[in-house]
N, CA, C and O atoms as a MOPAC input file, in Angstrom:
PM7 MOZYME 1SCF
protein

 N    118.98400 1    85.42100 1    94.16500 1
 C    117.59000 1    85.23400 1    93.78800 1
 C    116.67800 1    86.09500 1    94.65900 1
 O    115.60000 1    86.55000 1    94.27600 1
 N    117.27500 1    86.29400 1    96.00600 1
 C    115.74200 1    87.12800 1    96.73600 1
 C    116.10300 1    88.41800 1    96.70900 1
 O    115.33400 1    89.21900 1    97.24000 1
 N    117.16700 1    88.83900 1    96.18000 1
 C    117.67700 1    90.42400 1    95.78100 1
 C    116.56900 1    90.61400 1    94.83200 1
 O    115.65000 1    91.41500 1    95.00200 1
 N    116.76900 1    89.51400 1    93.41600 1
 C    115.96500 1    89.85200 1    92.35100 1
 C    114.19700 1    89.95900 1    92.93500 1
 O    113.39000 1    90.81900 1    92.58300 1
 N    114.02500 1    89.17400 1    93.59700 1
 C    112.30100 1    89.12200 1    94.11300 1
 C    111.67300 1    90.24900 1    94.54900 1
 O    110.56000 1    90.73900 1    94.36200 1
 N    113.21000 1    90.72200 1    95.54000 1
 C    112.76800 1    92.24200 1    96.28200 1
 C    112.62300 1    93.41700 1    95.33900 1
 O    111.72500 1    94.25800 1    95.32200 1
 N    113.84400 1    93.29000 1    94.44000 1
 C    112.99300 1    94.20000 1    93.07200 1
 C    112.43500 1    94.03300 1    92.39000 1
 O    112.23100 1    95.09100 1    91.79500 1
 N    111.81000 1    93.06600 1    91.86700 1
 C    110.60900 1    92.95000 1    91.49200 1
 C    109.42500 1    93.01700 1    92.22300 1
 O    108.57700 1    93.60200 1    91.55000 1
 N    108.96000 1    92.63600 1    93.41600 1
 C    108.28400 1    93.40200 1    94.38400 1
 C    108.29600 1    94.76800 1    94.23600 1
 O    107.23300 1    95.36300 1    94.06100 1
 N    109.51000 1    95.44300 1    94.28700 1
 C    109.06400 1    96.67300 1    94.95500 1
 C    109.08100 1    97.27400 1    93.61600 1
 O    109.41400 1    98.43400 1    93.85700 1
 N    108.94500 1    97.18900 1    92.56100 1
 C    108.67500 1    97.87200 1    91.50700 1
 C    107.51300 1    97.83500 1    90.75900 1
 O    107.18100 1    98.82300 1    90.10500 1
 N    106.79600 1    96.73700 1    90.77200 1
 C    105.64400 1    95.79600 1    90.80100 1
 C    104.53700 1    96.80500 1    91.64400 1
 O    103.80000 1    97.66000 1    91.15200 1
 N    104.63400 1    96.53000 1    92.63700 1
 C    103.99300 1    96.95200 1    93.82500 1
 C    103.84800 1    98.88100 1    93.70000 1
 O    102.81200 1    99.54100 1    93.62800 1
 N    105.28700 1    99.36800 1    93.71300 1
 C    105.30100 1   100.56000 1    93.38200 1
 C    104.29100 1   101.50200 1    92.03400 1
 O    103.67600 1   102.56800 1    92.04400 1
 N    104.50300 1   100.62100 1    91.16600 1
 C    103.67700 1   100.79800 1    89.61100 1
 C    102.24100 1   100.37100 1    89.76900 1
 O    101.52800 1   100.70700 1    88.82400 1
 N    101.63200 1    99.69100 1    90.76800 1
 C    100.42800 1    98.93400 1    91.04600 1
 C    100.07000 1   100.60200 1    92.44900 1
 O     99.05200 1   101.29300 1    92.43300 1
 N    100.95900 1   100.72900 1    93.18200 1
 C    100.17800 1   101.70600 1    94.21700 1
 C    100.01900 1   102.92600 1    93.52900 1
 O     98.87300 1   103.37300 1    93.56800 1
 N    101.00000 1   103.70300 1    92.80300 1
 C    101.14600 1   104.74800 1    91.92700 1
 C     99.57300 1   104.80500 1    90.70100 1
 O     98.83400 1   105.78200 1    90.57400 1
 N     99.47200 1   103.81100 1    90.15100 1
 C     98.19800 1   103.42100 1    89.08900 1
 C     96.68300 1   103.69100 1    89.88500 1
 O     95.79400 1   104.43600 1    89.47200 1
 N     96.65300 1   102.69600 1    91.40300 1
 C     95.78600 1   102.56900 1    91.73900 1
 C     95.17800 1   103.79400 1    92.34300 1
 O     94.04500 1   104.27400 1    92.32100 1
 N     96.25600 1   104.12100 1    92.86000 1
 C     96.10400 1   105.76900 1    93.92200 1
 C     95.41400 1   106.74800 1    92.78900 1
 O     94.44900 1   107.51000 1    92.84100 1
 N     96.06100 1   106.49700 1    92.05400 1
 C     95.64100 1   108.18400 1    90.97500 1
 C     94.38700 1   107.17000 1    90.56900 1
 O     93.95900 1   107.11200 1    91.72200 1
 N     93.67600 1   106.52000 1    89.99700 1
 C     92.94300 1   106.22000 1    89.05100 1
 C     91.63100 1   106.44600 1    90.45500 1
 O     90.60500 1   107.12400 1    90.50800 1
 N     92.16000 1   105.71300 1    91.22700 1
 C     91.09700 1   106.19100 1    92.63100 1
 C     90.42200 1   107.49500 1    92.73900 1
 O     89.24800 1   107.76900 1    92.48800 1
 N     91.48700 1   108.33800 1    93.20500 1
 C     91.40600 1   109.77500 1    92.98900 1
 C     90.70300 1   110.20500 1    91.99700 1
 O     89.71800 1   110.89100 1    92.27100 1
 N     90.89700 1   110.03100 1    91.13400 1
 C     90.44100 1   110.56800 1    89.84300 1
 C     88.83500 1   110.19900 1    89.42200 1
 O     88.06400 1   110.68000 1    88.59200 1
 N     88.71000 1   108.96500 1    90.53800 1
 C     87.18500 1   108.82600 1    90.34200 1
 C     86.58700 1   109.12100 1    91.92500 1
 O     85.37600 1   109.15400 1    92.14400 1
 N     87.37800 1   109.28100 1    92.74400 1
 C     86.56500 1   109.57600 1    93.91300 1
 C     86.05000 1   111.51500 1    93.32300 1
 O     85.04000 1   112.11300 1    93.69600 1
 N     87.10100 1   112.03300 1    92.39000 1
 C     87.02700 1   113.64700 1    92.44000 1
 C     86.55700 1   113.98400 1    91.09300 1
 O     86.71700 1   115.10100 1    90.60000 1
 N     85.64600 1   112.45100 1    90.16500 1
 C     84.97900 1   112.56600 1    89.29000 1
 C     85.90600 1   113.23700 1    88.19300 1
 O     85.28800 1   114.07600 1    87.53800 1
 N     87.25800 1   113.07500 1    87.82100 1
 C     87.74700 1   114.02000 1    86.91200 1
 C     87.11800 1   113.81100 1    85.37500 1
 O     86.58100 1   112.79000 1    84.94500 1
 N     87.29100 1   114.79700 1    84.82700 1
 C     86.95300 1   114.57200 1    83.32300 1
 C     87.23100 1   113.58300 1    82.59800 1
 O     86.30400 1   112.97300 1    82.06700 1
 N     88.65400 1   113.15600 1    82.38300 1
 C     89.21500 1   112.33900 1    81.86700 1
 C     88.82200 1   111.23900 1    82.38600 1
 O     89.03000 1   110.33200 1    81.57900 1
 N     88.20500 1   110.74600 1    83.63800 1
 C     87.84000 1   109.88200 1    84.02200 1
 C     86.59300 1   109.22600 1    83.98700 1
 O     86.29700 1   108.03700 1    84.10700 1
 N     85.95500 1   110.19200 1    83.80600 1
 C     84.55300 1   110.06700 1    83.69200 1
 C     84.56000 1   109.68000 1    81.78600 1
 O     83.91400 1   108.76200 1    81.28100 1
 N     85.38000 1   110.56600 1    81.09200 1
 C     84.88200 1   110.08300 1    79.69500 1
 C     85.42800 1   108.83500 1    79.50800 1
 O     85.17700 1   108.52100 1    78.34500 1
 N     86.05100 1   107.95400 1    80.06200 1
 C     86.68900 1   106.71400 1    79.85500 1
 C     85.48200 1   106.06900 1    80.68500 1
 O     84.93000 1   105.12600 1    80.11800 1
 N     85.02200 1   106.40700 1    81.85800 1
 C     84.10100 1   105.06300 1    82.42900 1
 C     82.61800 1   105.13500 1    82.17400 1
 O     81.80900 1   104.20800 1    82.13300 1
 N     82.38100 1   106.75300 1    81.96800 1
 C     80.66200 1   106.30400 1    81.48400 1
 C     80.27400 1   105.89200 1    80.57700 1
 O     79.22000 1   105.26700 1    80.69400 1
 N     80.74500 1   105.97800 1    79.51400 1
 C     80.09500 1   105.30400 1    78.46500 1
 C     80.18300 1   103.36500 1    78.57300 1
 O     79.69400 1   102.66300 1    77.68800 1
 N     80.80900 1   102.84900 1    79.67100 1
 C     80.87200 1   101.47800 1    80.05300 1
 C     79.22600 1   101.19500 1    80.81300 1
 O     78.99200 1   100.09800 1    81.32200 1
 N     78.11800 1   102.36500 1    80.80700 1
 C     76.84900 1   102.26500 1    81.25500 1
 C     76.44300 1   102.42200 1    82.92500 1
 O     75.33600 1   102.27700 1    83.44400 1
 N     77.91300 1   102.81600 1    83.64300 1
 C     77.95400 1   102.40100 1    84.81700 1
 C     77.52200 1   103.81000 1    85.53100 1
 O     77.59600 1   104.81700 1    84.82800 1
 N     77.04000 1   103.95400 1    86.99500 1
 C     75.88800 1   105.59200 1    87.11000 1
 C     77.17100 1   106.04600 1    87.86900 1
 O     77.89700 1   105.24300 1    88.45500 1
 N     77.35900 1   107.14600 1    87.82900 1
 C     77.88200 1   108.38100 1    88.59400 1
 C     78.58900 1   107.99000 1    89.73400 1
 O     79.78900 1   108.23100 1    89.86800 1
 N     77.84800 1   107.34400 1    90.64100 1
 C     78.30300 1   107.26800 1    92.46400 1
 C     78.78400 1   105.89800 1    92.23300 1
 O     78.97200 1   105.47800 1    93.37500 1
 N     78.99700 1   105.24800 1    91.65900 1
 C     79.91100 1   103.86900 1    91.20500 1
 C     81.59800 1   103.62800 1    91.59700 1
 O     82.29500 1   102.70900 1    92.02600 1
 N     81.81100 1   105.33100 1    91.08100 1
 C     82.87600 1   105.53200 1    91.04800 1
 C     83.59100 1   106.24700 1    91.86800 1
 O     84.76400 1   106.54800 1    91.64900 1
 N     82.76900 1   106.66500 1    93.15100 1
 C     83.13900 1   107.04800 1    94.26200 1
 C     83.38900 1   105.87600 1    95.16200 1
 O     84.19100 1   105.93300 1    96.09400 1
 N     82.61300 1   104.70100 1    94.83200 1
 C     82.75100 1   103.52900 1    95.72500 1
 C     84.15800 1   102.80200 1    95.38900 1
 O     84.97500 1   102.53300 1    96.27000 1
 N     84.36600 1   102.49100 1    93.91500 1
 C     85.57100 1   102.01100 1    93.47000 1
 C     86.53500 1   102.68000 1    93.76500 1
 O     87.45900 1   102.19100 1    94.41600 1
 N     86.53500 1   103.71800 1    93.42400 1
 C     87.58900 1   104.85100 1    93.94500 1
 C     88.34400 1   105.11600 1    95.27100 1
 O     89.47800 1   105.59400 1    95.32400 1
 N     87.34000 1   104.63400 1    96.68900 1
 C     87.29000 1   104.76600 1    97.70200 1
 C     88.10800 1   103.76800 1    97.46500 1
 O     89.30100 1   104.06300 1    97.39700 1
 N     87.61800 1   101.97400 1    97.23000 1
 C     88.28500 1   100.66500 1    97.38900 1
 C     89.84200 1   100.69800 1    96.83200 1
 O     90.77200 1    99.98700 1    97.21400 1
 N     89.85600 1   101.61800 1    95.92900 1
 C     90.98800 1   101.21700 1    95.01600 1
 C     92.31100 1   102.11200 1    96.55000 1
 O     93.31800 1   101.56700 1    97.00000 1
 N     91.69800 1   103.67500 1    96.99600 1
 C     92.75300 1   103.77100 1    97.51000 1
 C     93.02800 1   103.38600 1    98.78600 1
 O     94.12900 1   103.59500 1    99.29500 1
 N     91.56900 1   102.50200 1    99.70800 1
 C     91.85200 1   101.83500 1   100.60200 1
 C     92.74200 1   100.57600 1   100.38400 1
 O     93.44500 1   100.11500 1   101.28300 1
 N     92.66100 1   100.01800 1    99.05400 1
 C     93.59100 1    98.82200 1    99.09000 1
 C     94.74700 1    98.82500 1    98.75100 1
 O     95.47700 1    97.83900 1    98.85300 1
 N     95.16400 1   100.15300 1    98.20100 1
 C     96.72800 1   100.22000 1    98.21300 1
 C     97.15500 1   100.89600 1    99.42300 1
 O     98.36900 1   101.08300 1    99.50000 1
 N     96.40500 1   101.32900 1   100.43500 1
 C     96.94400 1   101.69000 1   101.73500 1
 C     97.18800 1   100.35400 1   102.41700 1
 O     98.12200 1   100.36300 1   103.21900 1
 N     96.52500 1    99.18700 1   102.25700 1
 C     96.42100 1    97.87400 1   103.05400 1
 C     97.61800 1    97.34200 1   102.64500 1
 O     98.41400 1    96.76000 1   103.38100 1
 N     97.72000 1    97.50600 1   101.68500 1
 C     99.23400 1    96.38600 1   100.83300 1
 C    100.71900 1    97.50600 1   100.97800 1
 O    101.87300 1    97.20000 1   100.68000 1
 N    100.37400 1    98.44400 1   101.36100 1
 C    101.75900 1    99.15700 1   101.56800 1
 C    101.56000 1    99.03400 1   103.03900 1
 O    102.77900 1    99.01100 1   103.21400 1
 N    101.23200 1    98.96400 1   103.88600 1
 C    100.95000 1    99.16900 1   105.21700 1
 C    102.32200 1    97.87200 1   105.70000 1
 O    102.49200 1    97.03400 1   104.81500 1
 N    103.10100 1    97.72200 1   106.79000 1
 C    103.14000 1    96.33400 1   106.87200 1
 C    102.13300 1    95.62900 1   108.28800 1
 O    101.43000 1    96.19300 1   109.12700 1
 N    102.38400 1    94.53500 1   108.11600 1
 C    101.44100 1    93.81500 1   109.10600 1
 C    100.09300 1    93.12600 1   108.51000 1
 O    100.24900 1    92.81800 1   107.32900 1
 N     98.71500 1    92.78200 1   109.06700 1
 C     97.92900 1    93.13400 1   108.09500 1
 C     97.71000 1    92.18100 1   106.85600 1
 O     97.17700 1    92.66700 1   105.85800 1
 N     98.17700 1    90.54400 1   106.85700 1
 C     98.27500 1    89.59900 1   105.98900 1
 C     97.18400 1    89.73700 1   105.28300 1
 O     97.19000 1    90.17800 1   104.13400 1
 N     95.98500 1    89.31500 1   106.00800 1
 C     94.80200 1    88.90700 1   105.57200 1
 C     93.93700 1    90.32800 1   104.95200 1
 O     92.93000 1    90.38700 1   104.24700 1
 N     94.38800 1    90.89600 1   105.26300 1
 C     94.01700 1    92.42600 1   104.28300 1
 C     94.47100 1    92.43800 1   103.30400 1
 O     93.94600 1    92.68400 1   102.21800 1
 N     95.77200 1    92.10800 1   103.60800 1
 C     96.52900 1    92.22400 1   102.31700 1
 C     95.71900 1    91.32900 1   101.03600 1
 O     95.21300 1    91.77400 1   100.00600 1
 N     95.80500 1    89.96600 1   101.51000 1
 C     94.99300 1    89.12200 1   100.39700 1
 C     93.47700 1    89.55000 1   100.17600 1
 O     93.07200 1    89.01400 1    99.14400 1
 N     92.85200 1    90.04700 1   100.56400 1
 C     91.56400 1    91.07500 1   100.15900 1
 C     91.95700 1    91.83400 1    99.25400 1
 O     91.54200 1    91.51900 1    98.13900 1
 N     92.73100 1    92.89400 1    99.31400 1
 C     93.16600 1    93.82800 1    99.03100 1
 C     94.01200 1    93.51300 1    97.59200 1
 O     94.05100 1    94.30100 1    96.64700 1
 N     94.39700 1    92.74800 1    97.61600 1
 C     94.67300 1    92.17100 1    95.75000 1
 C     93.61000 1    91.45200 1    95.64100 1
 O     93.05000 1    91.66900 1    94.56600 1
 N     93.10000 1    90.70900 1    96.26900 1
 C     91.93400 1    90.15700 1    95.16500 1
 C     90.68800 1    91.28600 1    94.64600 1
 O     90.26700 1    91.34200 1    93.49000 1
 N     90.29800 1    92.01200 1    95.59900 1
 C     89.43500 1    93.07500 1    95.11900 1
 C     90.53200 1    93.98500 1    94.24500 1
 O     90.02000 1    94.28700 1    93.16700 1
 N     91.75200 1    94.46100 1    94.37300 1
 C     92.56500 1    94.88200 1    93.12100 1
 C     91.97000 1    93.95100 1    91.66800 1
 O     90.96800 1    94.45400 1    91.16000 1
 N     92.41500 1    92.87600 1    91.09600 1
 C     92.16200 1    91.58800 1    90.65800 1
 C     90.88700 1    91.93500 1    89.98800 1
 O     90.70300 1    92.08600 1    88.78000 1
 N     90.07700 1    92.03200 1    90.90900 1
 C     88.40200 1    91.78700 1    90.58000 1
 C     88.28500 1    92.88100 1    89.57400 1
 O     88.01300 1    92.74900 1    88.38100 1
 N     88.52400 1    93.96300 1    90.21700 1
 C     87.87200 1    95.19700 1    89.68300 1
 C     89.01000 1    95.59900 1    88.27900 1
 O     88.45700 1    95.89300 1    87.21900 1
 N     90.10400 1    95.59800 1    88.31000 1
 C     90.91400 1    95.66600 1    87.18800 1
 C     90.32600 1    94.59000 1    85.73300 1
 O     89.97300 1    95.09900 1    84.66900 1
 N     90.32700 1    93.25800 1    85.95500 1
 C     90.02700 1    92.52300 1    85.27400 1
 C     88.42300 1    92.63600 1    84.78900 1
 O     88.08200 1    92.14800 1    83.71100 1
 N     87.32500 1    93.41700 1    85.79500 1
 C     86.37800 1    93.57700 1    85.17200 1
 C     86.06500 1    94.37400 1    84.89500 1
 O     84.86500 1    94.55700 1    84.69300 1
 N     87.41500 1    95.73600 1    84.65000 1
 C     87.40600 1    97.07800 1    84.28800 1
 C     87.80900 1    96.57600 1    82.52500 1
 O     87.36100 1    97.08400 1    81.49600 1
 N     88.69200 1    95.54400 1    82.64700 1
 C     89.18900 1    95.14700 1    81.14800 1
 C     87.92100 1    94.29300 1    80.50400 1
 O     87.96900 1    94.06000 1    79.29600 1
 N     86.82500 1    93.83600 1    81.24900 1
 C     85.96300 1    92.76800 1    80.61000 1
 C     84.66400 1    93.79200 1    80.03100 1
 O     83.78600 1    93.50100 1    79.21900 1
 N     84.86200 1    94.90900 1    80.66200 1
 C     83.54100 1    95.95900 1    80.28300 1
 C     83.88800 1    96.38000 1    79.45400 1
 O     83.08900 1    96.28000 1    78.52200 1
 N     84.70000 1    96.83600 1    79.24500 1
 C     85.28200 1    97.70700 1    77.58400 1
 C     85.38100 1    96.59200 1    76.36500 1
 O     84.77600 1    96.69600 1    75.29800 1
 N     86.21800 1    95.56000 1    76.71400 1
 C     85.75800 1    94.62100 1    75.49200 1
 C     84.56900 1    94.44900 1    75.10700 1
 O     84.36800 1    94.22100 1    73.91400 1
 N     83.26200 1    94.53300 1    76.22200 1
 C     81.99200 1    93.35700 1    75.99300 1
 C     81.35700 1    94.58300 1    75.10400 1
 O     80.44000 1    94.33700 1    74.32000 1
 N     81.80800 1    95.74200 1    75.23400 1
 C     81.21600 1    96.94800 1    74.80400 1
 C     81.77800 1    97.61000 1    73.38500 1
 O     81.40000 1    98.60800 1    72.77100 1
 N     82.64100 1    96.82400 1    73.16400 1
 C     83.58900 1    96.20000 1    71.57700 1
 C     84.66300 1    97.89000 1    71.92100 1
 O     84.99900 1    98.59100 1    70.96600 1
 N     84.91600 1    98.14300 1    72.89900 1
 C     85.47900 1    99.61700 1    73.01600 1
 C     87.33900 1    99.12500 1    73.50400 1
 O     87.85500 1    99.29500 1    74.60900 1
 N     88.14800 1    98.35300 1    71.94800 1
 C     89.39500 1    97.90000 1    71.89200 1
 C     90.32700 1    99.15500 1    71.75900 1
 O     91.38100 1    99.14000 1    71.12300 1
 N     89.92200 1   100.03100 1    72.29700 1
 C     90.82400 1   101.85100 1    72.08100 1
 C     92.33500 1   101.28200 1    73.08700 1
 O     92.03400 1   100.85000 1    74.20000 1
 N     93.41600 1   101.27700 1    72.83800 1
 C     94.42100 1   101.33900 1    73.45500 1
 C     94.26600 1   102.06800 1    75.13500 1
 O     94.50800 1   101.43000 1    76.15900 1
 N     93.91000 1   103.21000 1    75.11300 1
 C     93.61900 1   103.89700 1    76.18800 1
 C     92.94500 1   103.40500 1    77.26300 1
 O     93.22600 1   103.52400 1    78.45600 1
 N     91.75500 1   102.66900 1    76.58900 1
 C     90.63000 1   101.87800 1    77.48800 1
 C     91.23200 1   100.51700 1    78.14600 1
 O     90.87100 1   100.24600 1    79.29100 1
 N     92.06800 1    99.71200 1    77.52300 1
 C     92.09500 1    98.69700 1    77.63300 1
 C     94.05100 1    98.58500 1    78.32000 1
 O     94.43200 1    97.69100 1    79.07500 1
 N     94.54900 1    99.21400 1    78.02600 1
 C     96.19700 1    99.08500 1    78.33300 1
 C     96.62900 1    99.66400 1    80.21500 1
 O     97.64000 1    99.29800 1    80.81600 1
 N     95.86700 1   100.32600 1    80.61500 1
 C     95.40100 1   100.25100 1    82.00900 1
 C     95.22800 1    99.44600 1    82.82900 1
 O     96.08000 1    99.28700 1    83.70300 1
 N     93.99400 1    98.64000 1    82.79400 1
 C     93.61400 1    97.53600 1    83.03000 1
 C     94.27600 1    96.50500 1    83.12000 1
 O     94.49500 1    95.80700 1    84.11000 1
 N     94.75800 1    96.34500 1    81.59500 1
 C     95.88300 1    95.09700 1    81.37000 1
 C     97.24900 1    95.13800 1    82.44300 1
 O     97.52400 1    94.12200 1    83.08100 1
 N     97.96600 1    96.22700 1    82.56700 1
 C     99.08400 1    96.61300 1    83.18400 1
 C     99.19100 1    96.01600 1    84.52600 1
 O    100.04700 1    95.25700 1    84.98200 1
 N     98.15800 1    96.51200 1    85.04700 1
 C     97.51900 1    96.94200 1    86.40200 1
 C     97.34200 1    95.48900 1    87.15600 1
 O     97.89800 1    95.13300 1    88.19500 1
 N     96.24100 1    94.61400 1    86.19600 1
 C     96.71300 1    93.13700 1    86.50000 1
 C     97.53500 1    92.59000 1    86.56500 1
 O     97.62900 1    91.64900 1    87.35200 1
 N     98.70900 1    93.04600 1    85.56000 1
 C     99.88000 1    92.77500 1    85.79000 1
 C    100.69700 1    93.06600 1    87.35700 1
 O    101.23700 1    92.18400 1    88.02500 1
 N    100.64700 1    94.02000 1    87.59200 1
 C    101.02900 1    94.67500 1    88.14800 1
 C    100.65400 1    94.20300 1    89.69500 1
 O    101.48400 1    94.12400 1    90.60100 1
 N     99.52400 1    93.96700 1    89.79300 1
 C     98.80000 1    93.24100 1    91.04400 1
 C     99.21300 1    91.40300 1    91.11900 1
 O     99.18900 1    90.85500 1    92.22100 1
 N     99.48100 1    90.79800 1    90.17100 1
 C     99.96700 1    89.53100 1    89.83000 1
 C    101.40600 1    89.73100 1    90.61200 1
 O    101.57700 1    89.35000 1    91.77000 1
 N    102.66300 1    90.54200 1    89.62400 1
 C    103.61300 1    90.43700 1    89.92500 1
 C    104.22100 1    90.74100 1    91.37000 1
 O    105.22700 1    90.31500 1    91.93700 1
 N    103.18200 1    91.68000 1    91.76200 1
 C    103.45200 1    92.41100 1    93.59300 1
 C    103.21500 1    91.37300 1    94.55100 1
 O    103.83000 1    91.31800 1    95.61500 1
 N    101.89800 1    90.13100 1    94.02600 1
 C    101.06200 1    89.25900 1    94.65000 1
 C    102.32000 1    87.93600 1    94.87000 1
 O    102.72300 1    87.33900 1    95.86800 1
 N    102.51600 1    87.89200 1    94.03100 1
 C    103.80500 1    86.40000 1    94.12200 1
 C    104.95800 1    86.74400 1    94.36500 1
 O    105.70200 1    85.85600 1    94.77900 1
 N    105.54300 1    88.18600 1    94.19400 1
 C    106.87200 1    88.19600 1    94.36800 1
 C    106.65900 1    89.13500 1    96.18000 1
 O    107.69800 1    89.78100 1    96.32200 1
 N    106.04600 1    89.28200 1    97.00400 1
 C    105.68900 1    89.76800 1    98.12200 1
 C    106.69000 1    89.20100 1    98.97600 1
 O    106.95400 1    88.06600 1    98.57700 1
 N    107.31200 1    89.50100 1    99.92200 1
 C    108.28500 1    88.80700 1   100.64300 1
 C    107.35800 1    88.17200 1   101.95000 1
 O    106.25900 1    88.49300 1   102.40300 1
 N    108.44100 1    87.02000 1   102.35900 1
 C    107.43400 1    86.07700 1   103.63600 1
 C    106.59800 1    87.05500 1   104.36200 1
 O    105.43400 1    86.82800 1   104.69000 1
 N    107.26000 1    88.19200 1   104.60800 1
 C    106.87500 1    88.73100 1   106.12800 1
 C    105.32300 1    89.47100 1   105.70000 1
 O    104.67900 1    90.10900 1   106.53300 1
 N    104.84100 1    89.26000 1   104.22200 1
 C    104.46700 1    89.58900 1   104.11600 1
 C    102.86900 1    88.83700 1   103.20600 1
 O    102.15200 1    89.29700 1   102.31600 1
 N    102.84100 1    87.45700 1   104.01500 1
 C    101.86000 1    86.87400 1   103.45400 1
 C    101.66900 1    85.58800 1   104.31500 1
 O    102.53900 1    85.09300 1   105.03200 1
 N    100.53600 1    85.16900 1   104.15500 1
 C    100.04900 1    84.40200 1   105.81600 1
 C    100.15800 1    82.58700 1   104.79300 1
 O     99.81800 1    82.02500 1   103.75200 1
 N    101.00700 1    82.37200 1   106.29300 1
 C    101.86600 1    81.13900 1   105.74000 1
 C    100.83200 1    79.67400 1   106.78900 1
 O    100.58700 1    79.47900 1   107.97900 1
 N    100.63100 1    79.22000 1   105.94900 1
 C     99.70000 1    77.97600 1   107.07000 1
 C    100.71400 1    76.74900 1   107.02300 1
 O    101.26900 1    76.25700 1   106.04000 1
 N    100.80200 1    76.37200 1   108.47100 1
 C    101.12200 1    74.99300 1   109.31600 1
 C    100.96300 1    73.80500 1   108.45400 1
 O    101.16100 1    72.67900 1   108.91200 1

């Protein structure tokens, strides 16, 4: 059973740092493709330098070891911003596969890394 946990962790986790890193990037360096997927969600320009920044500070926190309580920041602001990356495109009726299958994953992806995390790697209370 903790064979199976560890791969699921680390594949989880792997598909969640890989997603987050590039999608970061891609808005810290304003790419095209990035920009035509998030502006029309109404959101201004320098938005996405801030998210961008968060997204690849928090997959540096969760690959890092040590660092518990970062860690749980660091998926919940994952969490936050994924899930209200998926709540802006719906509210905006914008159901395009492209827009929305990202998002979805990604939560996934932050869920499955979040519970299957090994002890050493999550702050255990008395």
């Amino acid at each position: 059973m903790e064979k199976r946990n560890k791969i699921i962790y680390w594949i989880a986790t792997s598909l969640l740092a890989l997603g987050m890193f590039a999608s970061g990037l891609q808005q810290v360096l304003h790419t095209q493709t990035i920009m035509d997927l998030m502006i029309p969600l109404g959101y201004p320009s320098y938005f996405f330098y801030i998210i961008g920044t968060w997204k690849i500070l928090a997959v540096i926190a969760i690959l890092l070891p040590g660092f518990k309580l970062l860690k749980e920041w660091a998926y919940a602001g994952l969490f936050f911003v994924m899930t209200g990356a998926l709540l802006s495109h719906l509210f905006i009726g914008d159901f395009a596969a492209k827009s929305i299958m990202g998002p979805v994953f990604q939560t996934v992806f932050i869920i499955l890394s979040w519970y299957f995390r090994p002890a050493d790697r999550k702050i255990v209370s008395n």
